[in-house]
N, C-alpha and C positions, 0 to 999 in steps of 0.2 A: 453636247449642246452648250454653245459658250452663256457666259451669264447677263442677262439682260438688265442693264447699269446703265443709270443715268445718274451723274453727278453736277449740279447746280446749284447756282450761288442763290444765297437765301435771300428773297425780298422784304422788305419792310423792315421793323425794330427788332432786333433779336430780346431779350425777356431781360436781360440785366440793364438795357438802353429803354426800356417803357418805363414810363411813369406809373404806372399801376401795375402790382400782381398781387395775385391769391393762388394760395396753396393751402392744401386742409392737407389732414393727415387722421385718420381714424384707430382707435388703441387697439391692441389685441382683446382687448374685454367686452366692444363696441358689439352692438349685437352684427350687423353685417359682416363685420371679421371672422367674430365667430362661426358663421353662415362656410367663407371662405377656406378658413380652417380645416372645418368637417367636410367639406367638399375635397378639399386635396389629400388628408389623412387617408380618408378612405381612399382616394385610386391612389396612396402608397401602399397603403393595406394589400388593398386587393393584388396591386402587381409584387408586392413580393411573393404572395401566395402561387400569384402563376408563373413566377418563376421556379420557384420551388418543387411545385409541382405537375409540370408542364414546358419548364425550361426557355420560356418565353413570356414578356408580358402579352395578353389579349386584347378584344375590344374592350374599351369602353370608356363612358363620358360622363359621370356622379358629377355633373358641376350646376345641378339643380337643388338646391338646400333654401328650406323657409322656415323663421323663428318667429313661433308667435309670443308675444312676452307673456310673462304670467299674472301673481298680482300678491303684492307681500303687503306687511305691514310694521312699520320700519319708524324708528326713534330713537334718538340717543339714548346707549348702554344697552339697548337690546333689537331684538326684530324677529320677524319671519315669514316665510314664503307661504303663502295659505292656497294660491293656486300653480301650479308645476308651471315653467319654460317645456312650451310644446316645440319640435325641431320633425323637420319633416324631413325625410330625403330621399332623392328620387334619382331618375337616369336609366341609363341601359350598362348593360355587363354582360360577358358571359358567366352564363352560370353553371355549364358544365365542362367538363375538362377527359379528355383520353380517348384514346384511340375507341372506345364503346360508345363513348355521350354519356357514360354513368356514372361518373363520380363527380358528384355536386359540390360546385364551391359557396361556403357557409357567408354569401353577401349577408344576409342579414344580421347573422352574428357578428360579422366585425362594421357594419353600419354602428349594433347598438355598443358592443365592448368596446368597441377599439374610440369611440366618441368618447363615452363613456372616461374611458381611462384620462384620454389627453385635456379632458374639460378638469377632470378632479385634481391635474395638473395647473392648471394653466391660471383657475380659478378658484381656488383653495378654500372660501369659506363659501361655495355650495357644495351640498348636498345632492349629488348628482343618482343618488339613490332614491331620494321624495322630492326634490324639487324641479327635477329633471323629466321627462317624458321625450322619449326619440321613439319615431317610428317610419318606415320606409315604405316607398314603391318604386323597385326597382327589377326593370325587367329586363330581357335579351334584347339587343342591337338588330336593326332590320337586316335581312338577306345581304341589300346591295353593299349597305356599310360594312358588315363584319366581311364579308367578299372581298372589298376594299381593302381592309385592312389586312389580310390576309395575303394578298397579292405580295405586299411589300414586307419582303423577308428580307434579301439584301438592306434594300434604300425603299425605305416606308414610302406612300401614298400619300398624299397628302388627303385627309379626312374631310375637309371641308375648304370652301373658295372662301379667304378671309385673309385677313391685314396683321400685321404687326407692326407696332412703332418702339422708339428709344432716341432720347435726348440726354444729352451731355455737352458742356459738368451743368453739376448740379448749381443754382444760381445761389446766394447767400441765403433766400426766404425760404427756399428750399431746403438747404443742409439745416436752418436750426429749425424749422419745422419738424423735419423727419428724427433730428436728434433731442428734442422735447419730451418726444412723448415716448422714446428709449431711453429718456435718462427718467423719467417720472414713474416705466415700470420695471425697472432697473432691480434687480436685487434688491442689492444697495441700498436704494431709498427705499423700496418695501421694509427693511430690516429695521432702519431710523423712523420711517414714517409708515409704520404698518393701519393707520388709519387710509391709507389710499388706495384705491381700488383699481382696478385693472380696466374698467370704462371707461377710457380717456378720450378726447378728442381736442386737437388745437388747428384751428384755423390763424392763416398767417396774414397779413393784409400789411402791403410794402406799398407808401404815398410818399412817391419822392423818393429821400434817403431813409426815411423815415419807418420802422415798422413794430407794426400790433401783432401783438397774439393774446389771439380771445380763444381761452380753453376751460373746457368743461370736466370734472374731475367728480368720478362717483364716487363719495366715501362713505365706508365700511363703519355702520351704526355701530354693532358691537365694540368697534375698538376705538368710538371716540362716546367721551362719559359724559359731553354738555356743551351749548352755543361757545364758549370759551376756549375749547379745545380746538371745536371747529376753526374757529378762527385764526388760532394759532396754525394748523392744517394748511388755512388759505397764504398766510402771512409766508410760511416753508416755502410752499409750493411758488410764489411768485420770486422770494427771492433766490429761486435754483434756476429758475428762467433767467432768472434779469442775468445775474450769474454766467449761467448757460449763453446769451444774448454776448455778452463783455468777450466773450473767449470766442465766439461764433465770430461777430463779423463787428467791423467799423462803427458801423451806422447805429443809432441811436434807435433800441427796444425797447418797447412797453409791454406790459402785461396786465390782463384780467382773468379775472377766475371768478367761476361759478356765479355771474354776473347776475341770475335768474334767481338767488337767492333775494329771501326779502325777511331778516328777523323779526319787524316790530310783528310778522303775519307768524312769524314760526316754523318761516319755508325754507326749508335747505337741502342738498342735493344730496340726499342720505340713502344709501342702498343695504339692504341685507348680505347680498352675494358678491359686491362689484362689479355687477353690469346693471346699466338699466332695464335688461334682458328684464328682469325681474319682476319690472310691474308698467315701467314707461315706454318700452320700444320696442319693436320689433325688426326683423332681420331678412336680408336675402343674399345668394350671391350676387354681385356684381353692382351693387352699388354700393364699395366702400371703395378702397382705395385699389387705383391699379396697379402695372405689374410692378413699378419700379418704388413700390411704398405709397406711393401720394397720390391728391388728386390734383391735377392743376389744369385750369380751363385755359390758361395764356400759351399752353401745349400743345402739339399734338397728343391725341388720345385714339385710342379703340376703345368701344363700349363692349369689347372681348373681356368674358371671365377666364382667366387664365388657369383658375382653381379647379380642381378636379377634372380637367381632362382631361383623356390619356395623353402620356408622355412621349410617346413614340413618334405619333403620326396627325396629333391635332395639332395645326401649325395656329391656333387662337391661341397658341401657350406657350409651341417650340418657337416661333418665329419673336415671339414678343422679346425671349428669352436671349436670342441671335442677333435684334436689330440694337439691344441694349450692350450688349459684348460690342458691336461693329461700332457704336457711335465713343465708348469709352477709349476702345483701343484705338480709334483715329484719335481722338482729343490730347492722349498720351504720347503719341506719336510726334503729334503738329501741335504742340502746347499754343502756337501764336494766335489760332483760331478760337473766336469767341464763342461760338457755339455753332452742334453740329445736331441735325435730324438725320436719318433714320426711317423708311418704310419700306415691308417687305410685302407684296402679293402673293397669295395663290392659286394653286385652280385643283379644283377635286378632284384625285385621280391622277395626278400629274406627280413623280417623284418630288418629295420636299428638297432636295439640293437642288429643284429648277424651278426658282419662283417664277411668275408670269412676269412680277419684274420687280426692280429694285431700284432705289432711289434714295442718293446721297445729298442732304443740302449741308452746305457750307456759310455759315455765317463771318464775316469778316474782311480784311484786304487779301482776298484768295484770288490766284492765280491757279486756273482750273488744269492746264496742260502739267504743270509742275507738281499739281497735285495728285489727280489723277489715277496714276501708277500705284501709288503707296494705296489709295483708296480699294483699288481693283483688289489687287491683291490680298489686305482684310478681309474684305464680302467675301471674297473665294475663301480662304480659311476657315470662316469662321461658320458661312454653308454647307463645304465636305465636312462638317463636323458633325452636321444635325443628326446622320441616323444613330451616333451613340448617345446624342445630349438627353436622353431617356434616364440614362447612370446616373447625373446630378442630379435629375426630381425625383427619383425614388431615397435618393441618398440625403435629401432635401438642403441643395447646396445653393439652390439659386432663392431669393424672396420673388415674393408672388403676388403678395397684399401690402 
């Protein structure tokens, strides 16, 4: 079946020619990340297990996770959690494995350890033994779906009718968006500025030439001793953006932080843990950022969680994953073009190398006959590729959030 490709010139302003954009960017501490997180941990968990033991990954779909926050009490030079971060997690799996149906895979245990482990990583001043509570519902896959997926031993099945997008390059409000809030949980500046917490979020707002970034930064009560400190805290932190901003792009950056503070009252954005998991916010999959880091509304988007599906055969995660590979490698290819979209369809049931259809647009002074060729031939690449692209999410090569 040849591949059903349409390649067309982009209408309207492409995002670096509008006068306005926004792009947010949510930290890895943010509670909906960490929603994300523990949704794709587990279905790595899980499918190494069934390779292991079973020599294949199986069904299944954990990309259901809800954080209800807790409730601390928190003050410079000290704090604490007085009610736990509840985390819920759900989905379907198989849960047994072998030519009997007898031997049980321990979903529940690596819901709670394997969470467990990578939060006491990730987030170092919780206590993920009192201030943590994980608990699951997670059951077997219906008939038709595990069927489904089972079908497709060669070249997987496609699990569900659903979309994937990807745009490329990345535009200026873009790149220092996403490198903001990896330079603010950086090592590095944990090591220098261990008052900073892993909560992070920055929104980007480009008027004109012109751009803002308003971001929010939980810091870690215990390790700042008083309003002075803090402040100091705020003063680092902006000048590593502005910084950051100077080496980023052309155009002249501003920054705010923790704007929501108010001293003469006493209020400042102080955490126990470094999420506001802890007493202000709550979490789910799928509403933090999507597949390619960020969120941006002057984009295409899927409101597909990419997190925790399985890797093999749910094209809300492989395809997201394919249309981002297909719009880089044209961009790199054809540097002259200013920007290129990306959409992949499916249809349930239908081999993932045969989308229902596909769709290239081209932003710029393109000449579609001359293009074309080079285009065709990507999508093809980079489609026979999907029944292995399973090996990089368990290996966890590609981002996701």
């Amino acid at each position: 079946m040849g591949l059903n490709l349409e390649v067309t010139k982009g209408e309207g302003l492409c995002v670096p020619d509008r006068r306005v954009e926004i792009v947010e960017r949510k930290g890895k501490g943010h509670p909906d990340t960490l929603c994300d997180k523990a949704a794709e941990e587990l279905s790595i968990r899980l499918s190494e297990y069934y390779l292991e033991t079973f020599g294949r990954v199986q069904h299944h779909n954990v990309d259901k996770v809800l954080l209800a926050g807790g409730l601390s009490n928190v003050r410079f030079g000290c704090g604490d959690v007085i009610e736990p971060i509840y985390i819920l997690m759900s989905g379907r799996a198989v849960d047994v494995v072998g030519k009997d149906y007898t031997r049980q895979v321990p979903v529940g245990k690596f819901a709670i350890e394997h969470t467990r482990e990578w939060m006491s990583k990730d987030l170092p001043h919780l206590d993920v033994n009192s201030d943590l509570i994980i608990d699951y519902k997670i059951r077997a896959g219906s008939t038709d779906l595990v069927g489904n997926f089972d079908a497709g031993v060669e070249v997987p099945r496609s699990n569900d009718t659903s979309f994937g997008v990807g745009y490329a390059p990345l535009s200026a409000t873009e790149k220092l968006v996403l490198e903001a809030e990896h330079l603010l949980n950086a090592p590095a500046t944990k090591k220098k500025w261990p008052q900073i917490g892993e909560d992070i979020k920055v929104m980007g707002t480009r008027v004109g030439k012109d751009i803002h970034l308003q971001v929010a930064v939980a810091v870690i009560s215990t390790e700042t001793r008083d309003a002075n400190e803090y402040a100091n805290v705020m003063n680092a932190i902006k000048d590593m953006l502005l910084d950051l901003g100077a080496k980023t792009t052309d155009m002249p950056v501003t920054v705010s932080v923790n704007t929501a503070d108010d001293p003469s009252k006493g209020l400042y954005y102080l955490t126990v843990t470094g999420t506001s998991a802890e007493h202000g916010d709550d979490g789910q999959v799928g509403r933090g950022n999507r597949a390619n880091g960020l969120i941006t509304p002057y984009r295409p988007m899927t409101l597909e969680a990419a997190a925790g599906k399985n890797p093999v055969s749910h094209v809300g995660k492989t395809y997201n994953v394919a249309a981002r590979e297909i719009v880089e490698r044209i961009t790199e290819e054809h540097p002259d073009l200013k920007q290129v979209y990306c959409y992949l369809v499916s249809q349930i049931g239908a081999p993932i190398t045969e989308p229902r259809a596909v769709n290239v647009e081209l932003f710029g002074n393109v000449n579609l006959s001359s293009i074309k060729g080079s285009v065709k031939s990507i999508c093809e690449e980079v489609i026979a590729k999907l029944p292995h692209v399973w090996k990089g999410f368990v290996k966890r090569e590609y981002q996701l959030w």
